[in-house]
Biopython code that builds the backbone (N, CA, C, O; Angstrom):
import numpy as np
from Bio.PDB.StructureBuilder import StructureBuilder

atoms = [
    (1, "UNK", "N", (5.276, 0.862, 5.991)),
    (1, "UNK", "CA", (6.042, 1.959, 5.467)),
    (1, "UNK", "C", (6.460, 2.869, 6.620)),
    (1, "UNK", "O", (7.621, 3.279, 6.626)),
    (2, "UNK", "N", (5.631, 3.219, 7.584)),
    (2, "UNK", "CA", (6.166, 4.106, 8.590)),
    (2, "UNK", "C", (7.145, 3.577, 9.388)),
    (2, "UNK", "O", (8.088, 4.208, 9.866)),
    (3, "UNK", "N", (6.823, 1.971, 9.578)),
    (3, "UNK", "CA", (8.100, 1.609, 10.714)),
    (3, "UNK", "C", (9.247, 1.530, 9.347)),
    (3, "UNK", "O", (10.395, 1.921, 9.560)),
    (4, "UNK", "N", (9.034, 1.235, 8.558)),
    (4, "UNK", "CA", (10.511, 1.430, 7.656)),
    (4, "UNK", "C", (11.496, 2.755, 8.007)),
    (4, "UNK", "O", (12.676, 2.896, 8.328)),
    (5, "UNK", "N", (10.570, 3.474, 7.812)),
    (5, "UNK", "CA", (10.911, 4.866, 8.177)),
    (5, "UNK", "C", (11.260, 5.151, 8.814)),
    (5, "UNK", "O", (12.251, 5.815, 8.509)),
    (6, "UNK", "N", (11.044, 5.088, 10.033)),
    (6, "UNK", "CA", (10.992, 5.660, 11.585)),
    (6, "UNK", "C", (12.687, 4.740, 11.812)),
    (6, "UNK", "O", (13.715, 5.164, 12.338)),
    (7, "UNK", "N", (12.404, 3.384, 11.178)),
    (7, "UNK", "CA", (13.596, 2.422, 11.229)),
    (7, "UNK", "C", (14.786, 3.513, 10.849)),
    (7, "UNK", "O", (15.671, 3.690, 11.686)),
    (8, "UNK", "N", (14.820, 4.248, 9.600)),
    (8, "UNK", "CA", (15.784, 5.208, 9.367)),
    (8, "UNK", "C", (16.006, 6.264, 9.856)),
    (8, "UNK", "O", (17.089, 6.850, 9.839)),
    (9, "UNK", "N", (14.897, 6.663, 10.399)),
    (9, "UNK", "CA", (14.918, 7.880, 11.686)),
    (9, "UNK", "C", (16.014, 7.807, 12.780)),
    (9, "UNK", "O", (16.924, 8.561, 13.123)),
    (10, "UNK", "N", (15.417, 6.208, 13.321)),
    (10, "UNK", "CA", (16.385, 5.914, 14.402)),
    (10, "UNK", "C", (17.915, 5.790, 14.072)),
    (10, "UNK", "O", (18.783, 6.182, 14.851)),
    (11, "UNK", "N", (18.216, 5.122, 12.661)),
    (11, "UNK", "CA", (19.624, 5.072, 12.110)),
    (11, "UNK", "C", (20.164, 5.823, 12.460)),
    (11, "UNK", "O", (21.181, 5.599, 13.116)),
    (12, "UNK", "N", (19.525, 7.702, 12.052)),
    (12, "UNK", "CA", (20.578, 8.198, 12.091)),
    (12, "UNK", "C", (20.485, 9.678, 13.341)),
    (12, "UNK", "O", (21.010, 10.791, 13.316)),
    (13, "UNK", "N", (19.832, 9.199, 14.043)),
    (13, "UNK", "CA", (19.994, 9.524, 15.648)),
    (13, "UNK", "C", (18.507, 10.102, 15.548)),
    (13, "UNK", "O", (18.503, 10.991, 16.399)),
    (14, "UNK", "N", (17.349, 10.068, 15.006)),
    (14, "UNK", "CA", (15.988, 10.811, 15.133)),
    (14, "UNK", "C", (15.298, 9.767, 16.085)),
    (14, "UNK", "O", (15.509, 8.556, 16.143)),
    (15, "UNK", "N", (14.297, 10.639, 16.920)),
    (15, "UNK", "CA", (13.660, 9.912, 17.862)),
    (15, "UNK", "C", (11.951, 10.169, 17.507)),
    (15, "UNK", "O", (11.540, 11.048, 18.265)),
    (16, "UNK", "N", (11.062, 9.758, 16.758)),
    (16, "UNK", "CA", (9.955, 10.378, 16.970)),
    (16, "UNK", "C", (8.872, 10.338, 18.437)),
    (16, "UNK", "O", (8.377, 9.259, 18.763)),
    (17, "UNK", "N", (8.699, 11.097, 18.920)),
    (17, "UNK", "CA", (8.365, 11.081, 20.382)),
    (17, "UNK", "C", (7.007, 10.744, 20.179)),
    (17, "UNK", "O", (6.481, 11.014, 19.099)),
    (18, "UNK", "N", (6.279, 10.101, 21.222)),
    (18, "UNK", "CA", (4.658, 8.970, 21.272)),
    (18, "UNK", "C", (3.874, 10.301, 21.407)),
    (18, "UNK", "O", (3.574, 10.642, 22.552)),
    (19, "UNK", "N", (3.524, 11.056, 20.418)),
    (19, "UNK", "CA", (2.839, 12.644, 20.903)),
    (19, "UNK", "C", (1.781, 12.642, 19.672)),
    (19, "UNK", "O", (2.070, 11.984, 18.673)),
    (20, "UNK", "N", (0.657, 13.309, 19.719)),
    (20, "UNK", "CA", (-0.391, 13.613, 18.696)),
    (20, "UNK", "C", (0.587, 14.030, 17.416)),
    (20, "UNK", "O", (1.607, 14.675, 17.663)),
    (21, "UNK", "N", (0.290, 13.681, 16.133)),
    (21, "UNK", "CA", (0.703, 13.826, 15.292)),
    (21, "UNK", "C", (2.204, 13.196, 14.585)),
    (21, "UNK", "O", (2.738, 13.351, 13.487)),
    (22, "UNK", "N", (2.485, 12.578, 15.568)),
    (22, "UNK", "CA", (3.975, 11.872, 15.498)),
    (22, "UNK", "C", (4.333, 10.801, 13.917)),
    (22, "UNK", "O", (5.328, 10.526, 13.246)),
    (23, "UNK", "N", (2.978, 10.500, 13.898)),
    (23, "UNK", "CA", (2.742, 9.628, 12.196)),
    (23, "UNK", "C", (2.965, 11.060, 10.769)),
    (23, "UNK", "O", (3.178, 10.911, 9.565)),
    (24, "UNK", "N", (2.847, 11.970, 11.351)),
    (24, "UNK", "CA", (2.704, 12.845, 10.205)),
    (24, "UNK", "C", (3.965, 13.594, 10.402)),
    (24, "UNK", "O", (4.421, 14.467, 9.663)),
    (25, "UNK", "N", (4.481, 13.119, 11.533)),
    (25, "UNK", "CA", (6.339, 13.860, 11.516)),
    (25, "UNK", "C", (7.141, 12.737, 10.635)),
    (25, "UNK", "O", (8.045, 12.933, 9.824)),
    (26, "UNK", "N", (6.548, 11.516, 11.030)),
    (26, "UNK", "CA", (7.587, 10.347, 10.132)),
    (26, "UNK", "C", (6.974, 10.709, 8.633)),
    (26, "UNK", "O", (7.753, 11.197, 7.815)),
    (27, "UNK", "N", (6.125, 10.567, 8.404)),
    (27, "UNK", "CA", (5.766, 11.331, 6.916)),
    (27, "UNK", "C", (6.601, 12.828, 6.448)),
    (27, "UNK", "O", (6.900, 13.025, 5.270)),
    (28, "UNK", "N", (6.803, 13.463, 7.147)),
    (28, "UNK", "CA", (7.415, 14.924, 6.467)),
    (28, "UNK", "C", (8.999, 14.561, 6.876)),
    (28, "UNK", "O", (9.727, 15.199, 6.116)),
    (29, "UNK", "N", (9.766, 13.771, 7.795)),
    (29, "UNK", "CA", (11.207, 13.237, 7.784)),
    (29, "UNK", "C", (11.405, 12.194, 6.778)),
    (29, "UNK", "O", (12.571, 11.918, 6.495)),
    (30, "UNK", "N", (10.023, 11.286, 5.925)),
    (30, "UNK", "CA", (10.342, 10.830, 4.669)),
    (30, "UNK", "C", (10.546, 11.599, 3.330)),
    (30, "UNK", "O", (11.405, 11.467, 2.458)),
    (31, "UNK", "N", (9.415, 12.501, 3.450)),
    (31, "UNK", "CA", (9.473, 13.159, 2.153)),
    (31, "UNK", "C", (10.975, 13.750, 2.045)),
    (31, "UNK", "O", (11.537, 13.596, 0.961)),
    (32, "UNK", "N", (11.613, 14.359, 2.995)),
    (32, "UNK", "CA", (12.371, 15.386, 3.145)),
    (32, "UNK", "C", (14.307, 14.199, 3.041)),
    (32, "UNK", "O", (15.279, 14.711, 2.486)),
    (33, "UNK", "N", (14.366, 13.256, 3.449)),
    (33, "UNK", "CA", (15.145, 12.577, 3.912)),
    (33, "UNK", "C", (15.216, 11.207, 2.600)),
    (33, "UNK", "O", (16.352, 10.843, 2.294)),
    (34, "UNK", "N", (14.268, 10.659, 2.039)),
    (34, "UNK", "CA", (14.557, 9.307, 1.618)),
    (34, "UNK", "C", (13.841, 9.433, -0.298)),
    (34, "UNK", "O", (12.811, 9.844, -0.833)),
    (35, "UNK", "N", (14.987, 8.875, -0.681)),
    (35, "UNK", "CA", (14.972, 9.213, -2.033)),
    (35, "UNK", "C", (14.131, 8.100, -2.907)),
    (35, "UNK", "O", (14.628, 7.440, -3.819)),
    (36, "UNK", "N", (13.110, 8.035, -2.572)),
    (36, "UNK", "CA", (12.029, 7.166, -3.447)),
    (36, "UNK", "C", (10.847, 7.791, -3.875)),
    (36, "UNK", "O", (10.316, 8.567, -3.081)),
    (37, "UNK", "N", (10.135, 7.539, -5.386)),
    (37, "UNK", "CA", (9.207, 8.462, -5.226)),
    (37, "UNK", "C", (8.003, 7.868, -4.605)),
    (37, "UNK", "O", (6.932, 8.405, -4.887)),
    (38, "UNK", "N", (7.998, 7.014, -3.936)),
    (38, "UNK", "CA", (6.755, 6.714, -3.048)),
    (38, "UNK", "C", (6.149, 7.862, -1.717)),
    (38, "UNK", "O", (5.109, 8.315, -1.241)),
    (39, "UNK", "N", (7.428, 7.902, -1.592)),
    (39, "UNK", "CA", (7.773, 8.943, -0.203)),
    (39, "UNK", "C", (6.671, 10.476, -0.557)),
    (39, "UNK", "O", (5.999, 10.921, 0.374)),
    (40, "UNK", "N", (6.631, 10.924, -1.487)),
    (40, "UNK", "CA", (5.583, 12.110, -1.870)),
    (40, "UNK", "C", (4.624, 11.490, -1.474)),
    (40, "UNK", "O", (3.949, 12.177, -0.707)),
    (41, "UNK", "N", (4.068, 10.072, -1.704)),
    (41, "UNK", "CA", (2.514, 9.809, -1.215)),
    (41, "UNK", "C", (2.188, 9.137, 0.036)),
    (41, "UNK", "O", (1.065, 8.818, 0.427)),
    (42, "UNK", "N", (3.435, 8.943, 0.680)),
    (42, "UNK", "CA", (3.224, 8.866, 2.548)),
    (42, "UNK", "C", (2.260, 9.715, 3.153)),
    (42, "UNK", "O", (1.508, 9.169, 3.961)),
    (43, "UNK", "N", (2.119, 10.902, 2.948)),
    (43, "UNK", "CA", (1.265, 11.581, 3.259)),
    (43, "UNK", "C", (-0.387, 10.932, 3.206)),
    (43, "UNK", "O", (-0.962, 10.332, 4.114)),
    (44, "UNK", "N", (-0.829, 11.218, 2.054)),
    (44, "UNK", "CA", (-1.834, 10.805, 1.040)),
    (44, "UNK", "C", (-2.649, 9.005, 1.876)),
    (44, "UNK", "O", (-3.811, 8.728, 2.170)),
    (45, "UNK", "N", (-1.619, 8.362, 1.964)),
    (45, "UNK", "CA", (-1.424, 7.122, 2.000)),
    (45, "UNK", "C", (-2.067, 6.953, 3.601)),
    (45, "UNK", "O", (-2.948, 6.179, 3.977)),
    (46, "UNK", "N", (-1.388, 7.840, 4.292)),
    (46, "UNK", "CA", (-1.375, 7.612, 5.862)),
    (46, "UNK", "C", (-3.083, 8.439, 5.931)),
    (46, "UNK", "O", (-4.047, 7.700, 6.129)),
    (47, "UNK", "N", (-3.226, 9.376, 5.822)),
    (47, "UNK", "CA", (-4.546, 10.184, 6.035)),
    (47, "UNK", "C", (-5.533, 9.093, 5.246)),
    (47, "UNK", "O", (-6.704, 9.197, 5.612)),
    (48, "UNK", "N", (-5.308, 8.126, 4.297)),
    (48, "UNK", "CA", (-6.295, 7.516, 3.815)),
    (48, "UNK", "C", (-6.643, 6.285, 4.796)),
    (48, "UNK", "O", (-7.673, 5.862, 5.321)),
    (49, "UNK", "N", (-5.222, 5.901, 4.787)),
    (49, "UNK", "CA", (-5.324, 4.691, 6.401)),
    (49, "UNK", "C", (-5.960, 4.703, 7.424)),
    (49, "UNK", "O", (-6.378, 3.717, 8.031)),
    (50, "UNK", "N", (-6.134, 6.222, 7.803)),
    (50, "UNK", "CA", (-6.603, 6.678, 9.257)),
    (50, "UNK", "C", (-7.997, 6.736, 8.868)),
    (50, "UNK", "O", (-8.784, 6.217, 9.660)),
    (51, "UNK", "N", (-8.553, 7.354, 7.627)),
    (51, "UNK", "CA", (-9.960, 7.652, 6.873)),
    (51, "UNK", "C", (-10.724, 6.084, 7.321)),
    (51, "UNK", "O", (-11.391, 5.968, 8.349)),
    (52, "UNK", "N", (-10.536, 5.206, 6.567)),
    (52, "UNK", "CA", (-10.289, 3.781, 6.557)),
    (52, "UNK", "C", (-10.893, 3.013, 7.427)),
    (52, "UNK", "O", (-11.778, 2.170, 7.271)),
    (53, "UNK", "N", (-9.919, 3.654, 9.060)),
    (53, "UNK", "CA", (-10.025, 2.925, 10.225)),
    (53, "UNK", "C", (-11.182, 3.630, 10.759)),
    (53, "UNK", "O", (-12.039, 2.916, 11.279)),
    (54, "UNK", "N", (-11.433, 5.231, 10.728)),
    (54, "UNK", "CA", (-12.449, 5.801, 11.573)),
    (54, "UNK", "C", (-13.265, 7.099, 10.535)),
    (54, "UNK", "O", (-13.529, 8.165, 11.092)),
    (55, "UNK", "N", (-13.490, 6.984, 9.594)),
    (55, "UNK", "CA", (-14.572, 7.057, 8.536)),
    (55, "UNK", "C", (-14.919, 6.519, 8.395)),
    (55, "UNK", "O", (-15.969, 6.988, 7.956)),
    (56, "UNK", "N", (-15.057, 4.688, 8.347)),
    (56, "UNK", "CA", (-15.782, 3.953, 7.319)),
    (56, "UNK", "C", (-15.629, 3.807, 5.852)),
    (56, "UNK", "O", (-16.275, 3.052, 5.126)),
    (57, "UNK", "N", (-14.785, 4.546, 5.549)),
    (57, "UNK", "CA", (-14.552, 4.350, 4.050)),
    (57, "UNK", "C", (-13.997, 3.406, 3.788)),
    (57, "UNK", "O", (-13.262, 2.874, 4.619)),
    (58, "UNK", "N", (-14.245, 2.689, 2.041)),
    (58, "UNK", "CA", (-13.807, 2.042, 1.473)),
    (58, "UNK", "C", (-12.646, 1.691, 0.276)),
    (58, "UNK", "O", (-12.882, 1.898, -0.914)),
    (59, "UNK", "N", (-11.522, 1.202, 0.703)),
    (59, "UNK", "CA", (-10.588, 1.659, 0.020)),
    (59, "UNK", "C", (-10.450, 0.308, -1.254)),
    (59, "UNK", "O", (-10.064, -0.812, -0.921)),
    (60, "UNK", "N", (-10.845, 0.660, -2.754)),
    (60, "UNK", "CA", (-10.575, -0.078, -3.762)),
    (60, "UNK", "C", (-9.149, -0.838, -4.167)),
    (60, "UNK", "O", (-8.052, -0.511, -3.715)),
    (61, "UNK", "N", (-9.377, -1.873, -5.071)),
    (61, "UNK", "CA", (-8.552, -3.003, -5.095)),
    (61, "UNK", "C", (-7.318, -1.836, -5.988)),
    (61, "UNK", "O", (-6.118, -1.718, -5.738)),
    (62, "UNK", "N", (-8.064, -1.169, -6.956)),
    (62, "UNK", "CA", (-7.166, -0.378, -7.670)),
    (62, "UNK", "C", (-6.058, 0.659, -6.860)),
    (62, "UNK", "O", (-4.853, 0.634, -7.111)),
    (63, "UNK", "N", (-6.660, 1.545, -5.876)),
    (63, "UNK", "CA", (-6.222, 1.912, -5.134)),
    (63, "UNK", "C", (-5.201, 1.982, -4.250)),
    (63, "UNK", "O", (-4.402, 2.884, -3.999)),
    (64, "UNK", "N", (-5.472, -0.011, -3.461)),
    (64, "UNK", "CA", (-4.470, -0.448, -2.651)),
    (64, "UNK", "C", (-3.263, -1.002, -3.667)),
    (64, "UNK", "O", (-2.056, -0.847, -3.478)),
    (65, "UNK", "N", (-3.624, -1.394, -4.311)),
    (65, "UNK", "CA", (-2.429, -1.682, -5.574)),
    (65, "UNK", "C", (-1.271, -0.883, -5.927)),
    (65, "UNK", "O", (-0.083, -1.202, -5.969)),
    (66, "UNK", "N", (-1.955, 0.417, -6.216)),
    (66, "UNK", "CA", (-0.733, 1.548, -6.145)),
    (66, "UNK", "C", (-0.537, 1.954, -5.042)),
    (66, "UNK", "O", (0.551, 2.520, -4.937)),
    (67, "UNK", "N", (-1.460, 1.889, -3.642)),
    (67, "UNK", "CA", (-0.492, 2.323, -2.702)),
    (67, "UNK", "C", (0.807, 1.132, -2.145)),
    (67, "UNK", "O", (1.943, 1.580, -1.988)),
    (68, "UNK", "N", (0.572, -0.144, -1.916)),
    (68, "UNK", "CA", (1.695, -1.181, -2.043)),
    (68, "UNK", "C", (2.790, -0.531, -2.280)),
    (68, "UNK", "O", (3.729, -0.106, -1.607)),
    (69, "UNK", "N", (2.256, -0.543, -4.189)),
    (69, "UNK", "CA", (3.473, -0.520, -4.946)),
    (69, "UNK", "C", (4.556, 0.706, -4.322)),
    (69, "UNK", "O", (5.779, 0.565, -4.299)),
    (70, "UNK", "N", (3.713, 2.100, -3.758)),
    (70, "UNK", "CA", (4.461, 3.221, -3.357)),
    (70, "UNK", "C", (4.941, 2.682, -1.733)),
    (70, "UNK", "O", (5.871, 3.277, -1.189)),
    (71, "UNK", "N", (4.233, 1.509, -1.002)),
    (71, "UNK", "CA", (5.149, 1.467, 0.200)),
    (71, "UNK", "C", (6.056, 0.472, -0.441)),
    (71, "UNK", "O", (7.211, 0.790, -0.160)),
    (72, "UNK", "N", (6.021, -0.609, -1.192)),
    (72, "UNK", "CA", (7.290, -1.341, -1.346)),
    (72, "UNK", "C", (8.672, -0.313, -1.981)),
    (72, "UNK", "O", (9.882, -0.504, -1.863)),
    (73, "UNK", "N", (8.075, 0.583, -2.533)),
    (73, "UNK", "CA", (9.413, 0.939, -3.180)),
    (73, "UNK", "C", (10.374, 2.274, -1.887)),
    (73, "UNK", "O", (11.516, 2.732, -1.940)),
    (74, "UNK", "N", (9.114, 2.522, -0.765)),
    (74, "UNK", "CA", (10.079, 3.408, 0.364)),
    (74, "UNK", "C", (10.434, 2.261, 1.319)),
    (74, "UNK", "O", (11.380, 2.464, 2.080)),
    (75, "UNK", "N", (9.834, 1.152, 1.373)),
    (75, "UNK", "CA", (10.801, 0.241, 2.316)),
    (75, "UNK", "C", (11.988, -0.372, 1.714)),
    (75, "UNK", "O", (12.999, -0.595, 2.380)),
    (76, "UNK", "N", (11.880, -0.669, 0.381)),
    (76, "UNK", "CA", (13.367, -0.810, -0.569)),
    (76, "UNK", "C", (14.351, 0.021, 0.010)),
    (76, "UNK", "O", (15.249, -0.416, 0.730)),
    (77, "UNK", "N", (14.166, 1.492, -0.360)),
    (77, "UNK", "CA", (14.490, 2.856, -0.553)),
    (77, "UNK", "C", (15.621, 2.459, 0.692)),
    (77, "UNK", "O", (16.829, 2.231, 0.619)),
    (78, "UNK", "N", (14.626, 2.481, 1.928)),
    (78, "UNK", "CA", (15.612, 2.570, 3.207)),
    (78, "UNK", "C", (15.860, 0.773, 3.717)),
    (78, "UNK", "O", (16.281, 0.410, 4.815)),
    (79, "UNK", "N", (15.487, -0.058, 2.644)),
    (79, "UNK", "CA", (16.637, -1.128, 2.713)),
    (79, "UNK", "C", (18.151, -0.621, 2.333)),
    (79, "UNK", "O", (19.193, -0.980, 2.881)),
    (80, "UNK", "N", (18.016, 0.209, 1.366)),
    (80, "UNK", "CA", (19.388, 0.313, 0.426)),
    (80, "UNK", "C", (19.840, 1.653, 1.437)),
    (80, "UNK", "O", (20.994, 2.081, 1.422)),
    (81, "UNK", "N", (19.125, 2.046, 2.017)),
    (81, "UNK", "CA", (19.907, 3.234, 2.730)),
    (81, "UNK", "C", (21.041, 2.593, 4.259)),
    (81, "UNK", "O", (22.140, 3.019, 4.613)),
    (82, "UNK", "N", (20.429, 1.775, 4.688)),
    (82, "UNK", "CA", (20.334, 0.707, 5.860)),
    (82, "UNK", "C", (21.721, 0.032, 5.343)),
    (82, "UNK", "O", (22.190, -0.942, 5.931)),
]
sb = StructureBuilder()
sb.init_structure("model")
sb.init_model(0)
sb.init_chain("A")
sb.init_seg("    ")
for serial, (resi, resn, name, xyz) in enumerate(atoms, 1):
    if name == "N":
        sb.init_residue(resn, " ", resi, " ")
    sb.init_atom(name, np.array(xyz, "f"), 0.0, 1.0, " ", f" {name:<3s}", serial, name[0])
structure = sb.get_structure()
């Protein structure tokens, strides 16, 4: 979902620069920019990813199911924008 994103960033002249927090700029240029309602839970989605990798937490089958479903429908989103 983020390189989808970032993919539309670049479309239309945005550069996100390799800097602390740069995942949570492509998150607030989705919410703000791409008309899917997945895009509200980029946020949500990404902080759980990161939880995930360096919490140890465990992310349920139910869980990843709806998050999918919310990245397939923002990589659609900016198929059809593309």
């Amino acid at each position: 979902m983020r390189i989808a994103v970032t993919a539309h960033m670049l479309s239309v002249g945005y550069r996100v620069p390799g800097i602390a927090g740069a995942h949570e700029a492509v998150g607030i240029y989705a919410e703000a920019t791409i008309s899917s309602p997945g895009t509200t839970e980029y946020q949500r989605i990404r902080r759980r990813r990161n939880k995930s990798e360096y919490d140890d937490i465990t992310i349920g089958k139910a869980d990843l199911t709806t998050d999918l479903a919310h990245a397939a429908a923002v990589i659609q989103a900016v198929r059809d924008a593309l």
